[in-house]
N, C-alpha and C positions, 0 to 999 in steps of 0.2 A: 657438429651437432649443436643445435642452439639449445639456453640454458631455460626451461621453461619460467615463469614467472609466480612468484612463492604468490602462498592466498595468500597468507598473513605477513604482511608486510608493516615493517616498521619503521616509525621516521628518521632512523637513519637508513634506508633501504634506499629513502629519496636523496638525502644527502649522497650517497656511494653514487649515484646516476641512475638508478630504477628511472623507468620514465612513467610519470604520474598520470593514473586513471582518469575517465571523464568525469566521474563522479565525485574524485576526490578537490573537483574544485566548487566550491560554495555557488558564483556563478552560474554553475550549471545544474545545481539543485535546487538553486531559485525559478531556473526555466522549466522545469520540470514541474513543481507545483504550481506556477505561476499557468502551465499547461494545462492540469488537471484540473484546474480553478476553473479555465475559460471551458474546458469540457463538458463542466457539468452546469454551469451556469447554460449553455447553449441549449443541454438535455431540455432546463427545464422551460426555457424561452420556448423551445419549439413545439410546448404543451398548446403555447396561444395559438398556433397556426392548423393542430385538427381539431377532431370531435372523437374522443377514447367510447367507446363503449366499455365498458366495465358491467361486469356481472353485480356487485354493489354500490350504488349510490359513492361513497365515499373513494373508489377505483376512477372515480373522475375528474377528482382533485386537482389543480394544477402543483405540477413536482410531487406528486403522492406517489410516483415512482421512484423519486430521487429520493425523498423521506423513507422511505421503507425500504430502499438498498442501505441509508445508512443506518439507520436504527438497528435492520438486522448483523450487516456487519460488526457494531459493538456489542451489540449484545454474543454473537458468537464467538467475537474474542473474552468477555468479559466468563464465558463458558469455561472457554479454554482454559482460563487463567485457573479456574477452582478445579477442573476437571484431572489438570497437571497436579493435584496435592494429592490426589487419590489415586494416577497411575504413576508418578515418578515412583524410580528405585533409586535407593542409597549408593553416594559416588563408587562406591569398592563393591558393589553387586554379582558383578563376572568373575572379581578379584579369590 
């Protein structure tokens, strides 16, 4: 039976022989954002190549969809953050 591979792994987990994740190399978290960077850059290049109809004037923007995915994602973490001080419960809650 093979021994499955702990979530929480520590650096000596890599020292023993664990064999080290794709993620845990910096290299490949550079290719990653370096990804999402060209991703969204393309989104908004490829604004130049139609004609959007938008229901409002300002829905015609160039990257006015790119701005307003991230504007709402911070803002809905920025939610979460306060929303967490009103539902969290005290560590020893179950206890």
């Amino acid at each position: 039976m093979t021994e499955e591979p702990s979530v929480h792994e520590t650096p000596e987990d890599h020292a023993q022989g664990h064999p080290e994740g794709w993620f845990d190399k910096p290299a490949n978290v550079n290719k990653i954002i370096w990804a999402l960077c060209t991703v969204c850059a393309a989104s908004v290049l490829a604004d130049f190549f139609y004609h959007k109809h938008g229901h409002y004037g300002f829905q015609e923007w160039i990257g006015f969809d790119a701005w307003y995915g991230f504007v709402s994602c911070v803002l809905l973490v920025l939610a979460a953050k306060q929303l967490r001080k009103v539902v969290m419960r005290d560590e020893d809650y179950y206890d």
